[in-house]
C-alpha positions as CSV (number, residue, x, y, z in Angstrom):
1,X,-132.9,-36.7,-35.5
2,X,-133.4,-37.2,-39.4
3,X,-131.9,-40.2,-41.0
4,X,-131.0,-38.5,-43.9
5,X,-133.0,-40.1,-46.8
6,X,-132.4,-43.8,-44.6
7,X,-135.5,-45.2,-43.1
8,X,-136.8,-47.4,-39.9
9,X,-139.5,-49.3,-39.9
10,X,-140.4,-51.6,-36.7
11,X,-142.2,-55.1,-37.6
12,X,-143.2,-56.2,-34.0
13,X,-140.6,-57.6,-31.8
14,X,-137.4,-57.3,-32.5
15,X,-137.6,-57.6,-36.5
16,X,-136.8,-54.4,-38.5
17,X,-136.9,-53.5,-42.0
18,X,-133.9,-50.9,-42.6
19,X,-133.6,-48.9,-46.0
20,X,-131.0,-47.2,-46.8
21,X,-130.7,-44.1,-48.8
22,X,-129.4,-45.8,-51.9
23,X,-132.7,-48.4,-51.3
24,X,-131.0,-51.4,-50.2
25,X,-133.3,-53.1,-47.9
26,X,-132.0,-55.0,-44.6
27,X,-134.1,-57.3,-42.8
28,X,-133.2,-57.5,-39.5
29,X,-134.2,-60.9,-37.1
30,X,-137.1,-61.2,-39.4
31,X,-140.3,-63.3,-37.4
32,X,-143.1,-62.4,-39.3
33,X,-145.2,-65.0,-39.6
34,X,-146.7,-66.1,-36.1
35,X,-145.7,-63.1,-34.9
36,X,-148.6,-61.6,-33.2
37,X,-147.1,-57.8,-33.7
38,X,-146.1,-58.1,-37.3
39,X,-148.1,-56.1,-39.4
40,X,-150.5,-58.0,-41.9
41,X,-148.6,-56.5,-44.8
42,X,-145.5,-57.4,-43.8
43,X,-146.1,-61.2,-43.1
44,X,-145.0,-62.3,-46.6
45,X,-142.2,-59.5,-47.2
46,X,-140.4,-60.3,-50.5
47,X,-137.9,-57.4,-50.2
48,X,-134.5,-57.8,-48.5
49,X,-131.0,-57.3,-49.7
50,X,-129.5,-58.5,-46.5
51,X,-130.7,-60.3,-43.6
52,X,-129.4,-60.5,-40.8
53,X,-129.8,-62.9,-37.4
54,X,-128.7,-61.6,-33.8
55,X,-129.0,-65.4,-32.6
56,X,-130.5,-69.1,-32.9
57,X,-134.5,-68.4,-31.2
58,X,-137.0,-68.7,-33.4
59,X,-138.6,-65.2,-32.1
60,X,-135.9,-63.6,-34.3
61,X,-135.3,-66.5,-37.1
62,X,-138.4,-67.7,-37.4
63,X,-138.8,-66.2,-40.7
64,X,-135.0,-66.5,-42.2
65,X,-135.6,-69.3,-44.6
66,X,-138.4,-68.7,-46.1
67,X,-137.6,-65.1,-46.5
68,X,-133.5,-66.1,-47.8
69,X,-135.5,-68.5,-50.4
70,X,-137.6,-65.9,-51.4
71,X,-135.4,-63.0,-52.3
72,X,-132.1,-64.8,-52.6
73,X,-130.5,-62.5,-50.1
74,X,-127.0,-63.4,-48.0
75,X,-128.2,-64.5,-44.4
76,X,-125.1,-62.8,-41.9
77,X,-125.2,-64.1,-38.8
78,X,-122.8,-66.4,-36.4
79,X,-121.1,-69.3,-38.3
80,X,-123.3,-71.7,-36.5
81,X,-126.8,-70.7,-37.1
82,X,-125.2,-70.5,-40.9
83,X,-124.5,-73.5,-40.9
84,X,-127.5,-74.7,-39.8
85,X,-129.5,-72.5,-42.3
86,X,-127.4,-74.2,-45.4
87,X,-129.0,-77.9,-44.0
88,X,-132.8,-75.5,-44.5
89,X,-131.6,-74.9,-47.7
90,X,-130.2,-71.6,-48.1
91,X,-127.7,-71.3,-50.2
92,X,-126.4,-68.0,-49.2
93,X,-125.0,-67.6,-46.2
94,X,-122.8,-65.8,-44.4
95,X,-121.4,-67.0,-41.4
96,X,-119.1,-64.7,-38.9
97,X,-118.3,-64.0,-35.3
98,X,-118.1,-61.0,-33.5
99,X,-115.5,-58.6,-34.0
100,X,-115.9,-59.2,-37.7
101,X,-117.2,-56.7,-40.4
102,X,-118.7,-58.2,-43.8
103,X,-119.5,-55.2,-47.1
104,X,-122.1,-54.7,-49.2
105,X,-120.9,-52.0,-51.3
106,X,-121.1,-48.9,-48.8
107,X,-123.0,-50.8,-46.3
108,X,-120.8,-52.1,-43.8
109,X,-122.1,-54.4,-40.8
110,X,-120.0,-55.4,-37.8
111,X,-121.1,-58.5,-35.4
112,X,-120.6,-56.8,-31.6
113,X,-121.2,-58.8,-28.2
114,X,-124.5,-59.6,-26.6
115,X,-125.0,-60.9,-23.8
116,X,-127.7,-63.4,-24.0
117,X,-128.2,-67.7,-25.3
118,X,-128.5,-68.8,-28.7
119,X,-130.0,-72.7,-28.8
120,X,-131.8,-72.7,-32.0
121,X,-135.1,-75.3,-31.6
122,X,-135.0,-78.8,-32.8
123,X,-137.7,-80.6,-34.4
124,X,-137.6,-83.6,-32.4
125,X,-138.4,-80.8,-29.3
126,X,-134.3,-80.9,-28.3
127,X,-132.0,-77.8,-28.7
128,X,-129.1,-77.5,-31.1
129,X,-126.0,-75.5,-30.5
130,X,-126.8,-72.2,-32.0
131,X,-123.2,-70.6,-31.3
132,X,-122.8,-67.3,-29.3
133,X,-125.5,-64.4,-29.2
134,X,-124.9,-61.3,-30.9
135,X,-125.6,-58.1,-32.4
136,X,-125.3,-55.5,-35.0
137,X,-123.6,-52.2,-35.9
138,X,-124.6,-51.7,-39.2
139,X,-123.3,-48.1,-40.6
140,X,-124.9,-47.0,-44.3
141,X,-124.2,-45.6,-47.2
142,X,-125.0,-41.9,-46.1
143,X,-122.4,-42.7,-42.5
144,X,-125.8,-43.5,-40.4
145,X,-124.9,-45.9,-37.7
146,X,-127.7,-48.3,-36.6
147,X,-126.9,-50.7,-33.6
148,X,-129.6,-53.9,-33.2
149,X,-128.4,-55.2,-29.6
150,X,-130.8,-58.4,-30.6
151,X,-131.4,-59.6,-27.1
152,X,-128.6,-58.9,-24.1
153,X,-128.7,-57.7,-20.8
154,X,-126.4,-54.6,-20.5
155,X,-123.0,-55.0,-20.1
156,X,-120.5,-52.4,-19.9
157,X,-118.5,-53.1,-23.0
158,X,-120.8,-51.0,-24.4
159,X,-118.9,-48.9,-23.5
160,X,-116.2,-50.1,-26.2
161,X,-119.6,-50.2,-28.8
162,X,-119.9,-46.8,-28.4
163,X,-115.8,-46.1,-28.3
164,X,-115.5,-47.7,-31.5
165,X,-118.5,-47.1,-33.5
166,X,-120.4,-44.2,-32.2
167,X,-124.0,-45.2,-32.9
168,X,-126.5,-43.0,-33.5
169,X,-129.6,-45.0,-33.4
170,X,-129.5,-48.1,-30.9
171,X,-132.3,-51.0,-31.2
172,X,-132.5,-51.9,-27.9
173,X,-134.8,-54.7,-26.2
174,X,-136.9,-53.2,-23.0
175,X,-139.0,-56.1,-22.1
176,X,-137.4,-57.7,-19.0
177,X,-137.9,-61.1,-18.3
178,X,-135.5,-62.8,-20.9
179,X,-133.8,-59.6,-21.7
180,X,-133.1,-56.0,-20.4
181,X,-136.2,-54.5,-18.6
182,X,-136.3,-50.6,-19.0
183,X,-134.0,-49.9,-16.0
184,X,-130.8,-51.8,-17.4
185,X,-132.0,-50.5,-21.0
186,X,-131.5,-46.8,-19.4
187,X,-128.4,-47.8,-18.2
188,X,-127.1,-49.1,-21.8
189,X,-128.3,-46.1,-23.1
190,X,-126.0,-44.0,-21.3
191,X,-122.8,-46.6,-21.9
192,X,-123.7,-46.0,-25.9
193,X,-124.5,-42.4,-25.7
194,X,-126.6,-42.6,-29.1
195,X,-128.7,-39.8,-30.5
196,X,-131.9,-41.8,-30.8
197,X,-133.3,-45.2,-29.0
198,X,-135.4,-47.0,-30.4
199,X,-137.4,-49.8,-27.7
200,X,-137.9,-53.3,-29.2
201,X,-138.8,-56.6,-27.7
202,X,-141.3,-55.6,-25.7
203,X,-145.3,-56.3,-24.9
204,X,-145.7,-59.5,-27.6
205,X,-146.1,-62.0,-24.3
206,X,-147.0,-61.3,-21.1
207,X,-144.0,-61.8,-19.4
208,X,-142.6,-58.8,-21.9
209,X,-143.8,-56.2,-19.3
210,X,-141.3,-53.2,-19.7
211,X,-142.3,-49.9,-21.7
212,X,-141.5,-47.0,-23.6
213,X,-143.0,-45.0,-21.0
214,X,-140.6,-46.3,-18.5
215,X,-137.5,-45.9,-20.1
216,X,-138.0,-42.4,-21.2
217,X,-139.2,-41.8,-17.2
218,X,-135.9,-43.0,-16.6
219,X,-133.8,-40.9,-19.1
220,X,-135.3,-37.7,-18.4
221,X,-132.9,-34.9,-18.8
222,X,-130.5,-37.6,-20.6
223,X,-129.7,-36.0,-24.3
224,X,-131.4,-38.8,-26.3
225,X,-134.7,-38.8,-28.1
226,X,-136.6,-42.1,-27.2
227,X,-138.7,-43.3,-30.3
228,X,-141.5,-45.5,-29.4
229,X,-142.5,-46.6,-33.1
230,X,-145.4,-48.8,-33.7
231,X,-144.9,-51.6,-36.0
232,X,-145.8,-50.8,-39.5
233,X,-144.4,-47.1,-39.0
234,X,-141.1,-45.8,-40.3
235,X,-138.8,-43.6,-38.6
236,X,-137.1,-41.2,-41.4
């Protein structure tokens, strides 16, 4: 499918750098330092327009404060990781729960259900309450519809995801281990019904075993296109 002027690009886990037509940039669960699939040129990224964070691990925050500071960009994510950011320092947050939809001019973003934890990783080695896991529906400027599922295990209210806001690209973790391996991933791919799939979360530690080769074995004949990017490379 073409994403209409839009474009994709995959930074190594389950970070993504969106841009929209209009060239609004949206950082998505942005570890890029210390992540061992970021690209080089992406480890200091100093463009983002909106950020946003599925949930409180460091494998998808790990980079939200410095890169907030940087480019003064609003942080979306659950009210309590916001919360927690604004003691970090950042001064533009955006807390919200799912269900809710926050607006930047066109750009629309809707917090959906995941199904997953969210303790966010204390300095003193304990855990602080990092609210309720989440994801993302974000629709564009040009009507593209891009759901980040952050991490989750399927669950069939993805069934209302797709009911309500029709995705046509779904960002979906295939790893196994602390999220969906490839064979529950297939199965959420045919509860959302999307166009395009694009497989995240997957082959940065070893326990991240599941493939892009697997889940497109298991959605053969299914009416989706399975894009296995590698991280630096856009999808447009």
């Amino acid at each position: 499918m073409k994403l209409e002027g839009a474009t994709i690009t995959w930074l190594g886990h389950a970070s993504f750098l969106v841009k929209s037509a209009a060239n609004k940039y949206i950082v998505m669960d942005p570890w890029l330092q210390g992540n061992p699939k970021c690209p080089v040129e992406y480890e200091n990224l100093d463009q983002a327009d909106v950020i946003l964070i599925s949930h409180g691990h460091f494998d998808h925050m790990g980079s939200a404060v410095e890169l907030a500071k940087k480019t003064g960009a609003p942080v979306v994510s659950n009210f309590e990781i916001g919360g927690y950011l604004a003691t970090k320092g950042v001064e533009n947050t955006m807390g919200m729960n799912k269900g809710g939809t926050v607006a930047f001019g066109d750009i629309k973003i809707t917090m959906v259900h995941a199904d997953h934890s969210s303790g966010i990783a204390a300095e003193d080695g304990g855990t602080i309450y990092g609210g309720e896991a989440g994801g993302f529906v974000v629709t564009l400027e040009n009507g593209l519809t891009v759901y980040h599922a952050g991490d989750t295990n399927v669950f069939s209210d993805m069934n209302i995801i797709r009911e309500l806001y029709a995705p046509d690209i779904a960002l979906l973790p295939i790893g196994g281990h602390f999220t969906m391996s490839p064979k529950e991933a297939a199965y959420a791919v045919k509860l959302l019904k999307p166009e395009m799939v694009i497989p995240m979360h997957y082959g940065t530690f070893d326990a991240l075993t599941g493939t892009p080769e697997a889940l497109q074995d298991l959605l053969e004949g299914e009416p989706v296109e399975v894009m296995a990017l590698q991280p630096g490379v856009q999808c447009q």
